[in-house]
N, C-alpha and C positions, 0 to 999 in steps of 0.2 A: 161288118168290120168296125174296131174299135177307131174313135175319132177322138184322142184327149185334148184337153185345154191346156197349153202350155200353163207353169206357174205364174209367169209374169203377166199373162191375158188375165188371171185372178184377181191379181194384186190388183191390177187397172179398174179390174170391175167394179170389187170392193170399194178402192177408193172414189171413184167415180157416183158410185151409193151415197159414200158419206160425206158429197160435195153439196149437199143440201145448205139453203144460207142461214137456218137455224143454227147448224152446227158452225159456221163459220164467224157466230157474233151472238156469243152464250154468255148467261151467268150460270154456276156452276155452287153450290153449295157442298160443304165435303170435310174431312178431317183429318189432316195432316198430320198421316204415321212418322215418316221420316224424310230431311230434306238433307241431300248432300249437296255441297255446293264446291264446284270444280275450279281447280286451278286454272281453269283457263275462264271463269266466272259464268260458267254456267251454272243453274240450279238446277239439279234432277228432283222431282218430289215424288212420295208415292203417296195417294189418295185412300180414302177409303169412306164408306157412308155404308151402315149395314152388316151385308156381305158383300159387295161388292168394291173391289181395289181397281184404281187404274193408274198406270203411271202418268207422269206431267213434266215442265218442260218450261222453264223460264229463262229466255235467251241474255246474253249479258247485257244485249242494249236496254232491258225494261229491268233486270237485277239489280244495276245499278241507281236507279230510282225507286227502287222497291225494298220495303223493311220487308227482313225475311222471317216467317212465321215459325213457333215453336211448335213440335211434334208435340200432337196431343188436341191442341186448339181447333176451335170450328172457325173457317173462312168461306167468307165470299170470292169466287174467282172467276175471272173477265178470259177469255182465248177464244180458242177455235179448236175441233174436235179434228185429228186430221189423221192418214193413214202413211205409217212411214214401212215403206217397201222393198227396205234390206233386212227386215227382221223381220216384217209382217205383221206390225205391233202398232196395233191405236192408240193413239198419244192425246192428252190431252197440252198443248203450245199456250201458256200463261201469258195475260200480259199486264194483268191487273189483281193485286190479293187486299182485300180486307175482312179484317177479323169479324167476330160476332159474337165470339165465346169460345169455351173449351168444355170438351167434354166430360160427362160422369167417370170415364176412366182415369182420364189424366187428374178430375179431382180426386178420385181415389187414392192414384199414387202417390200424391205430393202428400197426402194426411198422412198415409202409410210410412211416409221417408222422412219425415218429421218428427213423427212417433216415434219410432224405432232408432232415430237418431241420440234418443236422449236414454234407451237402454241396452244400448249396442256394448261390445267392450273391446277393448284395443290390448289386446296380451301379445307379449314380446315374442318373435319366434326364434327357436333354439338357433345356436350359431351352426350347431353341426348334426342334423338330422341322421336319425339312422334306419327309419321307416316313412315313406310317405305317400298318404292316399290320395288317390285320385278320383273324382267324382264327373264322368262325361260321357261322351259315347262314343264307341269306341274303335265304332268307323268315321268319327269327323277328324276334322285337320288339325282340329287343337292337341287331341291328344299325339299326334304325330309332332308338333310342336314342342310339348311337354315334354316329350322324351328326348327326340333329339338335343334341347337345353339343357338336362341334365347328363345325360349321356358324354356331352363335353364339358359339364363344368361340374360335376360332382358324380362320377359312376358307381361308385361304391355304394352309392344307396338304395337301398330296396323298395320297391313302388308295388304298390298295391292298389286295383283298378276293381271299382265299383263301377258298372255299366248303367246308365241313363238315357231317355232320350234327353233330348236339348230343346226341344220345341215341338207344339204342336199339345191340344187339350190333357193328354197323360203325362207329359212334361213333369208339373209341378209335383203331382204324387210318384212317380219314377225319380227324382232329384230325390225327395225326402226319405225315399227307400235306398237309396244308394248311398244314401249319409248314414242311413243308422246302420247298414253295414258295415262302415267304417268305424264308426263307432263303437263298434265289438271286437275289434283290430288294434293289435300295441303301436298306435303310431303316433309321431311326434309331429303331424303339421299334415291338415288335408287341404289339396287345389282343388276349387270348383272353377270349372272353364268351360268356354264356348267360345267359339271365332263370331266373326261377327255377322251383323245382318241387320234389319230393319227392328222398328219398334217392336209390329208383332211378334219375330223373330225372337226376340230377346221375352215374349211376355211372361215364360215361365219364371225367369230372375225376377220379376216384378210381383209374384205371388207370396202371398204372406205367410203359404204355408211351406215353403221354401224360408223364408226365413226365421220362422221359429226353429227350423229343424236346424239351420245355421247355429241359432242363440243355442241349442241343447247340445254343440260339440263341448267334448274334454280337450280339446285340442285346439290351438289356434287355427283358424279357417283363413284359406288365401282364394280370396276373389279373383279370376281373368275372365269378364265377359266381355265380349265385342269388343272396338275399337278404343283407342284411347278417348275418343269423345262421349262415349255411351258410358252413361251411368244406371244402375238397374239396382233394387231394394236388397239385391243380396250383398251390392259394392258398402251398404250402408250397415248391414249388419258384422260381416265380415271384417276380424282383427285386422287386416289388411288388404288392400284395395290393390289391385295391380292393372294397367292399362289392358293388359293383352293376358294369353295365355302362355307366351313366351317371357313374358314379364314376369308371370305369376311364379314359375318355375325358377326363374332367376333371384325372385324375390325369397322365395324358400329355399335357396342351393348355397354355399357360399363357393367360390370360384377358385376349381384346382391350378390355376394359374399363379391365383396369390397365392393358395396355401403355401405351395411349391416355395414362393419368394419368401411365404413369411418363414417356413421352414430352414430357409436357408438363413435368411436373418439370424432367427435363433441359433443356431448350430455356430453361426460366428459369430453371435455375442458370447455363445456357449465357451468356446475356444476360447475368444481372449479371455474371459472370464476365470478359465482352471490355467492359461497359462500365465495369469498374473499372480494370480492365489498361488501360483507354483513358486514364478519366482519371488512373493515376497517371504513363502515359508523357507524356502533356501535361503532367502539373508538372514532370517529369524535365526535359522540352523547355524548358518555362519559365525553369525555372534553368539550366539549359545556357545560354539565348540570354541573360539578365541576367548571367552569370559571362559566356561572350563580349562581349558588350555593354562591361561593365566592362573588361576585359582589353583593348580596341581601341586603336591606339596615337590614334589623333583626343579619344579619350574620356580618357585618358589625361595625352594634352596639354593637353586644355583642364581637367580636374582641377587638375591641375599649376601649368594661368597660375593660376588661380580661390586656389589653394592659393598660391601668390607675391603675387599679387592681397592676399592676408589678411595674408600675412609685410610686404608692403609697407607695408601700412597699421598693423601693428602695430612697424614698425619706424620710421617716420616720428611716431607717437604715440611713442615712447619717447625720440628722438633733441629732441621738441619739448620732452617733461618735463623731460631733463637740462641744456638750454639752460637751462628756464626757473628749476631747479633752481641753473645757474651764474651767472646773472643776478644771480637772489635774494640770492646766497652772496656777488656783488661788490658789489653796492650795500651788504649790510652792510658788507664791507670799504669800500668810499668811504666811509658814513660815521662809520668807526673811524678813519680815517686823515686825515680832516678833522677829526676833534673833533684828533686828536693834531698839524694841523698850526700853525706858530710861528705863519704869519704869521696866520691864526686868532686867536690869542691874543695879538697885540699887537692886533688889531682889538677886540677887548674893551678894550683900556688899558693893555695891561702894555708893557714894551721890554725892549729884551737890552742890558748892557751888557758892551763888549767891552774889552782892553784893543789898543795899535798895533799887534799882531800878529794880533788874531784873535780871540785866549782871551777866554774869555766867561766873566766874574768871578761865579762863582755866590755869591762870601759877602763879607763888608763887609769882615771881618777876613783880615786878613793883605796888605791891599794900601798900598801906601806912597804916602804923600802926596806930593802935585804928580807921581802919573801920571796920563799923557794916557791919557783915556779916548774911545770912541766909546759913544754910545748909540742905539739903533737904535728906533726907533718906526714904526706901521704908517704911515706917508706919508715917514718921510726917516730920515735919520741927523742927529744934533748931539754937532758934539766939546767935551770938555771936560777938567777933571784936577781929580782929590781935591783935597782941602784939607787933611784931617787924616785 
């Protein structure tokens, strides 16, 4: 009859094994792939010397007096080797790190990303794509990312998917095969993406022949690898770097949200634009047809009588005032020339007296007695002659 050992008598065992007090008060030499460090101020790290990786574990109380190490670096590390029994997983519990050096990879990479920093190039990507390739694989998350991104912000475009792995030793030559397949492709902007992961995770982006094959695109090249904190030799070559692979897509899509808005924009600038041009050609027309209108010889004429019409009437008023003007002016003369006429003044009582020739005797003196005189009064004549 079978007798099993429960799991949990396992776990007990196990750790019960690795309660030895070597493990409980180690130094630990090792080289630190990648440290995340948790909001709630824990550090997870993952190890590695070799082949062999183990994860680790610096609690917030020793985090917080501890400078935290860069991926890559060789350290010395102070803990305890211990067995944690909801996952089943040997941990190594940190409580002391100091440095020693850094590895021949991590020097590799920094020469490699300094080099290629100074022959990289940064070409503009088009605003409005109409082919775009994708370079990943094509059961990971990113590319479920990449689609759904554009899918809602730009769907009309046609994607074209170059399969790759993302990690793991055939990585870097599978990446640089699925570039020059795009590279025989009409396209205007390729993403290279991977979600994210640890140092080793990423080390294919780190490979040089991954990024030569970057430097030989016709096309701007959009990096998303791992997280926004991870940086990898391809983010260095690559005309643009994007945090993520949802980034990456966003970065090469422009967003049918604005177009939508800009579109609309335009269309009402458009508008007022032909209805003002509209109406300033109707006032144009307006006054055209009033300056024609006026100009017509009909219009013209009749102007003209209307203007004769006015001369007429202000020339018939003037011709009436000088009449009446010369009228005025004779009747004073008539009667100037009646107060001054004789027979006037015989008609008051006076007479002319004449002598038989004519002469009209104005003074007493000087005329000789016994001449015949005429005297002329207003009804007759009566002749007579001095006396003395």
């Amino acid at each position: 009859m079978i007798r099993p050992t429960p799991l949990s008598h396992i776990a007990q065992i196990v750790k019960s094994l690795l309660n030895d007090q070597l493990l409980r008060d180690i130094w630990v030499e090792a080289t630190i792939v990648s440290i995340n460090k948790h909001s709630n101020g824990h550090w997870y790290i993952s190890l590695a010397e070799g082949n062999v990786s183990m994860p680790a574990t610096v609690w917030k109380s020793s985090a917080i007096r501890l400078t935290a190490p860069t991926p890559g670096s060789v350290v010395h590390l102070h803990g305890r080797i211990d067995f944690y029994q909801a996952n089943a997983k040997v941990q190594f519990f940190i409580d002391d790190i100091r440095p020693i050096g850094t590895d021949a990879r991590a020097i590799e990479l920094e020469r490699l990303m300094a080099h290629y920093a100074t022959v990289t190039r940064k070409r503009p990507l088009p605003a409005f794509p109409r082919r775009i390739g994708i370079a990943t694989s094509r059961t990971g998350a990113a590319l479920q990312d990449v689609l759904s991104t554009i899918q809602n912000r730009y769907p009309c475009v046609e994607l074209v998917l170059a399969h790759c792995s993302v990690q793991g030793q055939s990585a870097p030559s599978e990446i640089e095969a699925a570039l020059e397949l795009l590279y025989a492709e009409a396209l205007d902007v390729i993403l290279v993406v991977r979600g994210g992961g640890g140092s080793e995770d990423l080390a294919a982006f780190n490979s040089e022949v991954v990024a030569k094959a970057v430097l030989r695109s016709p096309v701007p090249v959009v990096s998303g690898v791992g997280h926004e904190v991870d940086t990898t030799l391809i983010d260095v070559v690559a005309d643009v770097r994007a945090a993520t692979p949802t980034y990456a897509a966003a970065t090469a899509t422009p967003n049918r949200t604005d177009l939508l808005q800009h579109l609309a924009n335009l269309r009402y600038t458009m508008t007022l634009h032909v209805a003002n041009t509209a109406a300033e050609l109707e006032m144009r027309l307006d006054d055209a047809s009033a300056r024609l209108l006026r100009a017509a010889p009909a219009v013209r004429i009749a102007t003209m009588h209307t203007q004769l019409g006015y001369a007429s009437q202000r020339l018939h008023r003037a011709m009436r005032s000088i009449v009446q003007q010369r009228r005025a002016l004779l009747e004073q003369q008539a009667v100037r020339i009646d107060a001054l006429d004789p027979a006037a003044v015989l008609e008051r009582g006076y007479a002319i007296v004449r002598t038989a020739d004519g002469t009209i005797i104005r003074s007493a003196l000087g005329t000789p007695a016994h001449t015949p005189i005429t005297i002329q009064y207003a009804d007759g004549y009566l002749p007579a002659h001095t006396t003395e």
